[in-house]
Every structure is written in structure tokens, then in C-alpha cells.
N, CA and C atoms as a LAMMPS dump frame, in Angstrom:
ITEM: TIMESTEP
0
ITEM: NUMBER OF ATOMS
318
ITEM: BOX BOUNDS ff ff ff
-5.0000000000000000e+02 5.0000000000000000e+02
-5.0000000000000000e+02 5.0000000000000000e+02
-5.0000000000000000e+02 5.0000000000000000e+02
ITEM: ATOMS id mol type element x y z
1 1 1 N -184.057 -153.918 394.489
2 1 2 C -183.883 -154.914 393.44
3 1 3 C -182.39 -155.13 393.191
4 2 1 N -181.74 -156.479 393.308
5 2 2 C -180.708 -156.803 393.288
6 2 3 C -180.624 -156.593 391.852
7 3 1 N -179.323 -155.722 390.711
8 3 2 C -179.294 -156.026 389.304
9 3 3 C -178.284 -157.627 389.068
10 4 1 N -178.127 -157.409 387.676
11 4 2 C -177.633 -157.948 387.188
12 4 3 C -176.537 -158.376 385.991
13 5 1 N -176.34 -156.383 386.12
14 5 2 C -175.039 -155.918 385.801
15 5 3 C -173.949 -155.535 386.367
16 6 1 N -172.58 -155.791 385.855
17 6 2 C -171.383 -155.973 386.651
18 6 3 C -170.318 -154.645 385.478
19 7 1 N -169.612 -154.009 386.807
20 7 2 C -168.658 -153.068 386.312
21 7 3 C -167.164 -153.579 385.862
22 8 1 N -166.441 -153.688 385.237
23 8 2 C -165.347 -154.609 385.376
24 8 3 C -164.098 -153.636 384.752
25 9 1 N -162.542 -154.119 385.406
26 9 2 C -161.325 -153.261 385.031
27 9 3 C -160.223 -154.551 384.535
28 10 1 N -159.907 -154.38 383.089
29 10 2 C -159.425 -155.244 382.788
30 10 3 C -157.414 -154.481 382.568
31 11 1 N -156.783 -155.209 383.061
32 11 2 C -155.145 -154.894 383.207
33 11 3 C -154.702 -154.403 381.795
34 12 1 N -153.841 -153.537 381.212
35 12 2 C -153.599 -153.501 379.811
36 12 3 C -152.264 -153.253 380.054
37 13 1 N -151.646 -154.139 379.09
38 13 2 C -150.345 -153.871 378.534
39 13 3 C -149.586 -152.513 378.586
40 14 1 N -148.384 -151.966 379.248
41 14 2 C -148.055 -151.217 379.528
42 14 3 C -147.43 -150.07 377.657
43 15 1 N -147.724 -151.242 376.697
44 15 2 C -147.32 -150.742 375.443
45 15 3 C -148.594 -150.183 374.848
46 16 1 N -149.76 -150.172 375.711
47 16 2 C -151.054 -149.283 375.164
48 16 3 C -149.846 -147.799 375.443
49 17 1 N -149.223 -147.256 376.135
50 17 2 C -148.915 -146.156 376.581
51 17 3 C -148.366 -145.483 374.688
52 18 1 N -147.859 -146.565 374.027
53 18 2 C -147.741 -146.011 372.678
54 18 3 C -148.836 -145.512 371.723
55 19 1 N -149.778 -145.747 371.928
56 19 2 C -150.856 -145.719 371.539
57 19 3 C -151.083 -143.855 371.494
58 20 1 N -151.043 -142.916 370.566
59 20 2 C -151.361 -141.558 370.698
60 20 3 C -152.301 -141.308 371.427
61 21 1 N -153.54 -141.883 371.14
62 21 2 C -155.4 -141.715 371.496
63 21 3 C -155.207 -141.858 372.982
64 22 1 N -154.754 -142.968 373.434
65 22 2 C -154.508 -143.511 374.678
66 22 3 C -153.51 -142.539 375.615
67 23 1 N -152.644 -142.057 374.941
68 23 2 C -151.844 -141.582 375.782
69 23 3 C -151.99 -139.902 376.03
70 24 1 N -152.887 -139.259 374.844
71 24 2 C -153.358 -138.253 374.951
72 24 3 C -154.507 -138.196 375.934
73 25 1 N -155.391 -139.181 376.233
74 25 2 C -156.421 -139.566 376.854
75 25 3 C -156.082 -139.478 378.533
76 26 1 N -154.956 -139.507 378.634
77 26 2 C -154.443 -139.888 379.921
78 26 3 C -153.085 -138.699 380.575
79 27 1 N -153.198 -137.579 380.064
80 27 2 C -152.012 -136.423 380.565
81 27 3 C -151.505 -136.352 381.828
82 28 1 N -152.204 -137.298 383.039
83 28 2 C -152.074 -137.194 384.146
84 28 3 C -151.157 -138.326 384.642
85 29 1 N -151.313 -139.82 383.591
86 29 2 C -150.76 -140.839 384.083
87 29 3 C -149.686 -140.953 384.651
88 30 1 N -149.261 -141.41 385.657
89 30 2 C -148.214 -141.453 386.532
90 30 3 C -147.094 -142.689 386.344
91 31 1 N -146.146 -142.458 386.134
92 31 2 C -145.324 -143.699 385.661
93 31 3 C -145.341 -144.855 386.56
94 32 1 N -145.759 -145.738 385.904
95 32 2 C -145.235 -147.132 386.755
96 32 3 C -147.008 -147.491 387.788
97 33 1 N -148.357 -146.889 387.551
98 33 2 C -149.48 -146.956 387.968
99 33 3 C -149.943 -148.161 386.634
100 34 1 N -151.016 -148.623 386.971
101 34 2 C -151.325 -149.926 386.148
102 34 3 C -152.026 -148.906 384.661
103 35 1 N -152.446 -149.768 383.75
104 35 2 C -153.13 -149.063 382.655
105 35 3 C -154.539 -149.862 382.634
106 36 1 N -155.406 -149.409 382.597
107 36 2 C -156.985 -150.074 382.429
108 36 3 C -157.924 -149.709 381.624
109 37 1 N -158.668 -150.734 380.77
110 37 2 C -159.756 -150.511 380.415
111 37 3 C -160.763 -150.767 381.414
112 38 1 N -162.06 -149.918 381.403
113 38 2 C -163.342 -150.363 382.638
114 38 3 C -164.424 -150.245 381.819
115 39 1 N -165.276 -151.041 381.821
116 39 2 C -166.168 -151.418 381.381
117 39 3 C -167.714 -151.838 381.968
118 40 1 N -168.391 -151.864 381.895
119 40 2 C -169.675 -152.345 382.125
120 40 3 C -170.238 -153.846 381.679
121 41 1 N -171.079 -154.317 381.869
122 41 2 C -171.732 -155.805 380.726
123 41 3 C -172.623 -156.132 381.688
124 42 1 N -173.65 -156.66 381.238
125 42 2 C -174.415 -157.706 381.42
126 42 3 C -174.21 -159.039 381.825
127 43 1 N -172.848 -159.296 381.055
128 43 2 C -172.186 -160.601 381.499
129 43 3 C -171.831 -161.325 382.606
130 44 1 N -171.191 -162.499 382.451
131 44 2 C -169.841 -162.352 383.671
132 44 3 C -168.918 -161.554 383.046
133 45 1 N -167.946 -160.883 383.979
134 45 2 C -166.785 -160.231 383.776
135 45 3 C -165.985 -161.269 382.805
136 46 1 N -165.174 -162.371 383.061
137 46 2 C -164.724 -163.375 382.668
138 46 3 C -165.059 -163.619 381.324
139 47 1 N -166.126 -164.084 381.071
140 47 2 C -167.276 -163.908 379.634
141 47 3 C -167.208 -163.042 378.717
142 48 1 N -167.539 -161.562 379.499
143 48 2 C -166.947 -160.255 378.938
144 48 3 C -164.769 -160.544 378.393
145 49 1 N -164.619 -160.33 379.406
146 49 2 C -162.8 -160.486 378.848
147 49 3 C -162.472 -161.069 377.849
148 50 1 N -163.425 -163.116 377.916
149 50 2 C -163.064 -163.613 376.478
150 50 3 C -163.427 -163.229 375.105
151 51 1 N -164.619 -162.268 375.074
152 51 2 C -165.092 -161.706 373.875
153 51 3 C -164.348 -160.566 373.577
154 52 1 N -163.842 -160.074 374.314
155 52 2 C -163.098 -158.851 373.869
156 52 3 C -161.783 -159.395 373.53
157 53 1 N -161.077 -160.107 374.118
158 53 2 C -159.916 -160.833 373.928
159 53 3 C -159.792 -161.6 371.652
160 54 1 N -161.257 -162.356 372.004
161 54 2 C -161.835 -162.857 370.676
162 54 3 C -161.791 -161.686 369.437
163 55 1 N -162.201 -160.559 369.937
164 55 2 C -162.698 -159.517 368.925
165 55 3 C -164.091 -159.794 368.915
166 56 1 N -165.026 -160.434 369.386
167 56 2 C -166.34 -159.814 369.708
168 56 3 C -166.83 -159.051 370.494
169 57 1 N -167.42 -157.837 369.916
170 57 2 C -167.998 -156.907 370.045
171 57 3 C -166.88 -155.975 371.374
172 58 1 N -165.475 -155.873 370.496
173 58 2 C -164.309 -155.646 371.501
174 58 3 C -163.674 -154.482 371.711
175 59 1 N -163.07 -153.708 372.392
176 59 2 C -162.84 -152.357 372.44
177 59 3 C -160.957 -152.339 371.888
178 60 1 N -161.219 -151.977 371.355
179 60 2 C -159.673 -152.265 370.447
180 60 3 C -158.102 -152.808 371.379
181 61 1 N -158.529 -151.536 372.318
182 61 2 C -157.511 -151.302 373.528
183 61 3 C -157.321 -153.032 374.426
184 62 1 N -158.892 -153.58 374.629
185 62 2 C -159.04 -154.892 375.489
186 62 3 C -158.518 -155.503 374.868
187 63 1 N -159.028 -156.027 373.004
188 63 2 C -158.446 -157.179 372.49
189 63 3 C -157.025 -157.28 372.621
190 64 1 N -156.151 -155.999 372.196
191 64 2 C -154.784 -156.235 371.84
192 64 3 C -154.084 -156.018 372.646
193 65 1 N -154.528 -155.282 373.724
194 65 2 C -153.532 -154.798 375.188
195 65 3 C -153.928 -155.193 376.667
196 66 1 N -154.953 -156.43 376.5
197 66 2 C -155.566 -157.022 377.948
198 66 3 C -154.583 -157.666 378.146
199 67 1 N -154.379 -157.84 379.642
200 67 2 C -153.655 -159.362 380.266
201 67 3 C -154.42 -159.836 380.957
202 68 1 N -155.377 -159.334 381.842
203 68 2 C -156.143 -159.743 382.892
204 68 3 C -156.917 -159.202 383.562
205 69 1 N -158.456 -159.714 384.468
206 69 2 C -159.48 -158.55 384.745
207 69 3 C -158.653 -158.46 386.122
208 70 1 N -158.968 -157.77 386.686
209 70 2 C -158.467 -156.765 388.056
210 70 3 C -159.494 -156.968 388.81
211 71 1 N -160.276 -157.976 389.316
212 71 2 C -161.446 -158.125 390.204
213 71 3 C -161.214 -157.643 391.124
214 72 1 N -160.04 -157.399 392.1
215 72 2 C -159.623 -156.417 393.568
216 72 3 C -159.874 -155.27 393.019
217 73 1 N -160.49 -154.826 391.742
218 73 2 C -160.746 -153.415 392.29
219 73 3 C -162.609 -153.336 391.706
220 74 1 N -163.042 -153.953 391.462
221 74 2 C -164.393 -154.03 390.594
222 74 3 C -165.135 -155.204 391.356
223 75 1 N -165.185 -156.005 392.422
224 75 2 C -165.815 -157.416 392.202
225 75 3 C -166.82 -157.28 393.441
226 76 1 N -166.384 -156.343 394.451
227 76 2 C -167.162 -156.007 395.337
228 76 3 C -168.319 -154.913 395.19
229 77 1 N -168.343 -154.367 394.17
230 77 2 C -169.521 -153.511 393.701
231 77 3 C -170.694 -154.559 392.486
232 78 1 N -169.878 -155.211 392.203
233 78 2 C -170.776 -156.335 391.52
234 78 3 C -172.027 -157.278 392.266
235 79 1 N -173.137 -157.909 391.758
236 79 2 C -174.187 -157.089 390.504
237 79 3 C -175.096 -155.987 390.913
238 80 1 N -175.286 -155.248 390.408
239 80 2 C -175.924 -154.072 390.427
240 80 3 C -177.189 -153.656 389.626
241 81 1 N -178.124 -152.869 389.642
242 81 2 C -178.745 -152.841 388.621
243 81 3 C -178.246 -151.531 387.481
244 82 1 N -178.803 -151.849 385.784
245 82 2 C -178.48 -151.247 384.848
246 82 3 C -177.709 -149.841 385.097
247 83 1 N -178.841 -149.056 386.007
248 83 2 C -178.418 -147.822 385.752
249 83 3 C -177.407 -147.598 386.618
250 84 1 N -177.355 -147.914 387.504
251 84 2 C -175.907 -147.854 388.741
252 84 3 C -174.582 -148.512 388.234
253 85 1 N -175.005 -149.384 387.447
254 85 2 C -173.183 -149.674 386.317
255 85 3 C -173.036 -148.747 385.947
256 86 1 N -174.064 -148.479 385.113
257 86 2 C -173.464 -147.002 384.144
258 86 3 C -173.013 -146.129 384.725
259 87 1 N -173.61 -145.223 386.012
260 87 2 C -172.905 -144.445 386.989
261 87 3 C -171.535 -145.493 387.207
262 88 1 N -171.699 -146.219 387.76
263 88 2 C -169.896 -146.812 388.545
264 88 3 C -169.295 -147.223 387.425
265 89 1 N -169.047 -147.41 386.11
266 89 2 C -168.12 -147.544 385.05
267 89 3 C -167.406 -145.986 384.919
268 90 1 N -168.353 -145.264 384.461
269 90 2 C -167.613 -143.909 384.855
270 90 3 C -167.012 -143.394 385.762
271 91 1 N -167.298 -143.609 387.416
272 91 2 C -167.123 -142.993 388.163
273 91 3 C -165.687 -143.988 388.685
274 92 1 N -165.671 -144.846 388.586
275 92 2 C -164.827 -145.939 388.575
276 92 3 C -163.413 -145.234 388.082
277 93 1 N -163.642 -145.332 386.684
278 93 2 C -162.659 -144.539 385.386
279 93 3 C -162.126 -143.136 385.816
280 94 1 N -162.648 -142.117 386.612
281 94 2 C -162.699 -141.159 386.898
282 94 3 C -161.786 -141.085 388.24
283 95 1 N -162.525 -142.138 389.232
284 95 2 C -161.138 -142.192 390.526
285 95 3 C -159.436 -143.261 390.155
286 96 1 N -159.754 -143.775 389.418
287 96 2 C -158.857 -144.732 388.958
288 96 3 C -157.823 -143.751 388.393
289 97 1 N -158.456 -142.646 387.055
290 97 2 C -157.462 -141.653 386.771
291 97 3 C -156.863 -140.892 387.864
292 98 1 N -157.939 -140.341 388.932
293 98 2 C -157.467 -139.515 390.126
294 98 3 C -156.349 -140.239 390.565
295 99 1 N -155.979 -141.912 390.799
296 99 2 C -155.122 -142.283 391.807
297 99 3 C -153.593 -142.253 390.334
298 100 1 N -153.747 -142.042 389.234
299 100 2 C -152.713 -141.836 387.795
300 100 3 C -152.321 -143.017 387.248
301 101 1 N -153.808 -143.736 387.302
302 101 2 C -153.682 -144.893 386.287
303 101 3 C -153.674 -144.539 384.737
304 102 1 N -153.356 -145.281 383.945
305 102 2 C -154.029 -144.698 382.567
306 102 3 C -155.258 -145.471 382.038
307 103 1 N -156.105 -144.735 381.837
308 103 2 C -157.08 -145.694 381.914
309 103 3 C -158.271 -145.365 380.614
310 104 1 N -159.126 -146.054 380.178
311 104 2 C -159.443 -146.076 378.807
312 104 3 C -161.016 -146.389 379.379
313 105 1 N -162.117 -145.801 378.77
314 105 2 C -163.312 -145.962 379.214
315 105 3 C -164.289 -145.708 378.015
316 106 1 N -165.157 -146.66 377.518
317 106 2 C -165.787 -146.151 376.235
318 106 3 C -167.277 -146.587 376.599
């Protein structure tokens, strides 16, 4: 069964790094590696970005520190079904830190 959920990594502002939560979250980050939120939705990715961008239903980090989704690293695992996002949002977040991104996952 083809799903119809999509994993997505949206670019964040390199001034999330001020952020305590964020930067405690991330002890490994490597200077000058991108910063990301990754996420899951139902949505389009795109769809997703403008609501978070909006402040609907938005992860604090997306609204105020997005620039842009990162589809070269998320667009080829897209759509999927429910439960396999949920695995690849995490697991996503997890190699993304391995390569010393800073990266934000809720």
C-alpha cells in the first residue's frame, strides 16, 4: 500500500543556535553544518511549511527560524504510509545529527 504521508526537513536560521533548548539539544553540532527542523504530515511538505511559517499548529523553532524545506534530503522517501513516517522522521533526525547538523525533532 502506497501511503500518504510525507517526512519533511525544513532549513533554520543559523540564530536558532541562540536558542538554550536548541542548542543544548544539539552538543554534537558541528560548526558551519545546516540547522533543521524534521517533521512528519499528512500534507504536502510545502502546505506543511506555510502553516508553520503562519503559526498554525507550528513548532516554535519552524515559525521563527525556517527559511526553506530541504527536499534533497526528504523528497525521495516521500509518500509513505503512517507508520513508516513516524519511523523515518526520527530516524531521519537521528542520521542528520550523526552527519552534526543541529537539528530539532518534536
Amino acid at each position: 500500500m502506497k501511503g500518504r504521508y510525507c517526512v519533511y526537513v525544513i532549513e533554520l536560521s543559523k540564530d536558532v543556535l541562540y536558542e538554550n533548548k536548541f542548542k543544548k539539544a544539539n552538543p554534537d553540532y558541528v560548526t558551519g553544518q545546516p540547522c533543521v527542523y524534521v517533521g512528519m504530515t499528512g500534507l504536502d511538505p510545502d502546505i506543511r511549511f506555510d502553516k508553520h511559517k503562519a503559526g498554525i499548529q507550528s513548532n516554535k523553532y519552524a515559525q521563527i527560524y525556517g527559511l526553506r524545506l530541504m527536499p534533497e534530503i526528504y523528497e525521495k522517501y516521500n509518500p509513505m504510509p503512517y507508520g513508516d513516517a513516524q519511523y523515518m522522521e526520527v530516524d531521519m533526525a537521528i542520521r542528520l545529527k550523526a552527519l552534526g547538523f543541529g537539528v530539532w525533532q518534536a
